[in-house]
C-alpha positions as CSV (number, residue, x, y, z in Angstrom):
1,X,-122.5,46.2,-19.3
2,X,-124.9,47.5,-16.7
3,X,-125.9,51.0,-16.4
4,X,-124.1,51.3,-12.6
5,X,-121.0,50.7,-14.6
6,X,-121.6,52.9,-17.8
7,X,-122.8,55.8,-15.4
8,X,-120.1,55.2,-13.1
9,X,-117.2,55.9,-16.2
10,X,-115.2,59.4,-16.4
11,X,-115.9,61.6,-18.7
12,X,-113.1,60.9,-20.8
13,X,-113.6,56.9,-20.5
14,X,-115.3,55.1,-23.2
15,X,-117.3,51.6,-23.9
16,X,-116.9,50.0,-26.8
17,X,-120.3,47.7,-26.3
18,X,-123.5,49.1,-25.1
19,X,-127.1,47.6,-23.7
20,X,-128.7,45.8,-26.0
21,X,-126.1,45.8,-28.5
22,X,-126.0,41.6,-28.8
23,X,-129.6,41.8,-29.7
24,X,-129.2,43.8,-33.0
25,X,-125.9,42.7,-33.9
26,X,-126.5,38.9,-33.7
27,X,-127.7,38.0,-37.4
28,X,-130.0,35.6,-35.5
29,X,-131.1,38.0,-33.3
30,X,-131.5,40.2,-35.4
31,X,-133.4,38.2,-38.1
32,X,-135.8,37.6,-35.4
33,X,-136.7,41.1,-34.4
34,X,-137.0,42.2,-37.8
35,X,-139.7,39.5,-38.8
36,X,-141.7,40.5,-35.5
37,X,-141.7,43.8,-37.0
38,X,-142.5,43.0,-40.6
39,X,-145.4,40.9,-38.8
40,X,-146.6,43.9,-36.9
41,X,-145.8,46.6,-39.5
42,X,-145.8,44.8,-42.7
43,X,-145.3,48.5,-45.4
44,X,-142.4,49.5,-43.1
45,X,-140.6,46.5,-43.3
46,X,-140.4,44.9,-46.3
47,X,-137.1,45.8,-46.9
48,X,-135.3,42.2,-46.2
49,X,-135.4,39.1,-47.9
50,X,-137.4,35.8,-46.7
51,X,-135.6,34.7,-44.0
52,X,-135.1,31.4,-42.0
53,X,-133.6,30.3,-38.7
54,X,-132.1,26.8,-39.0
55,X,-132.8,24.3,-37.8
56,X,-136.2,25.5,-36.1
57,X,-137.7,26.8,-39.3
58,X,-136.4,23.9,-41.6
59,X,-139.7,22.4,-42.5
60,X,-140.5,26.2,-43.6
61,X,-137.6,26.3,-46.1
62,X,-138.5,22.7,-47.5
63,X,-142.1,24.4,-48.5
64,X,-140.9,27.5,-49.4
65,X,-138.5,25.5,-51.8
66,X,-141.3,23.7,-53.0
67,X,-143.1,26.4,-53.6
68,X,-140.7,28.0,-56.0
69,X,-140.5,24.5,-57.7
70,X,-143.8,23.9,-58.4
71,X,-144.3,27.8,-59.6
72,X,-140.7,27.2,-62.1
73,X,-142.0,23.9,-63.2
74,X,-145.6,25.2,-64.2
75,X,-143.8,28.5,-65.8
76,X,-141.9,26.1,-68.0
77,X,-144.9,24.2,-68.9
78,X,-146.6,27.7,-69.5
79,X,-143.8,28.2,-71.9
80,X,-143.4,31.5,-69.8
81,X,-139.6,30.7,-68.9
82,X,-136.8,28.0,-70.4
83,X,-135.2,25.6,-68.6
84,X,-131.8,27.5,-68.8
């Protein structure tokens, strides 16, 4: 929807989509403007978990995985957590 056409709508017309509105409501999209933010405003938004776009980001998840892994595996060694 351009703004000619949202300007150009009587006053008792309404839109039911507005500029910009595939950019936040995309989870894709959306996933991706929120990590640019937590990147550039890291104690304001810290409120979502890790997230991943696949398949670009896949060899991120297999180290993240890992990761978690290795840290579980030494935990049970630690005797700090059981297996179950």
């Amino acid at each position: 929807m351009t703004p000619d056409f949202m300007s150009s709508l009587a006053w008792w017309q309404k839109a039911n989509h507005y500029l910009g509105m595939y950019n936040i409501c995309r989870k894709s999209t959306l996933a991706t403007h929120l990590k640019r933010f937590q990147k550039e405003f890291p104690d304001h938004f810290s409120f979502f978990p890790q997230t991943w776009m696949y398949p670009a980001e896949f060899h991120d998840i297999q180290e993240y995985t890992k990761k978690k892994l290795d840290k579980r595996k030494e935990l049970i060694e630690d005797g700090r957590m059981t297996e179950a």
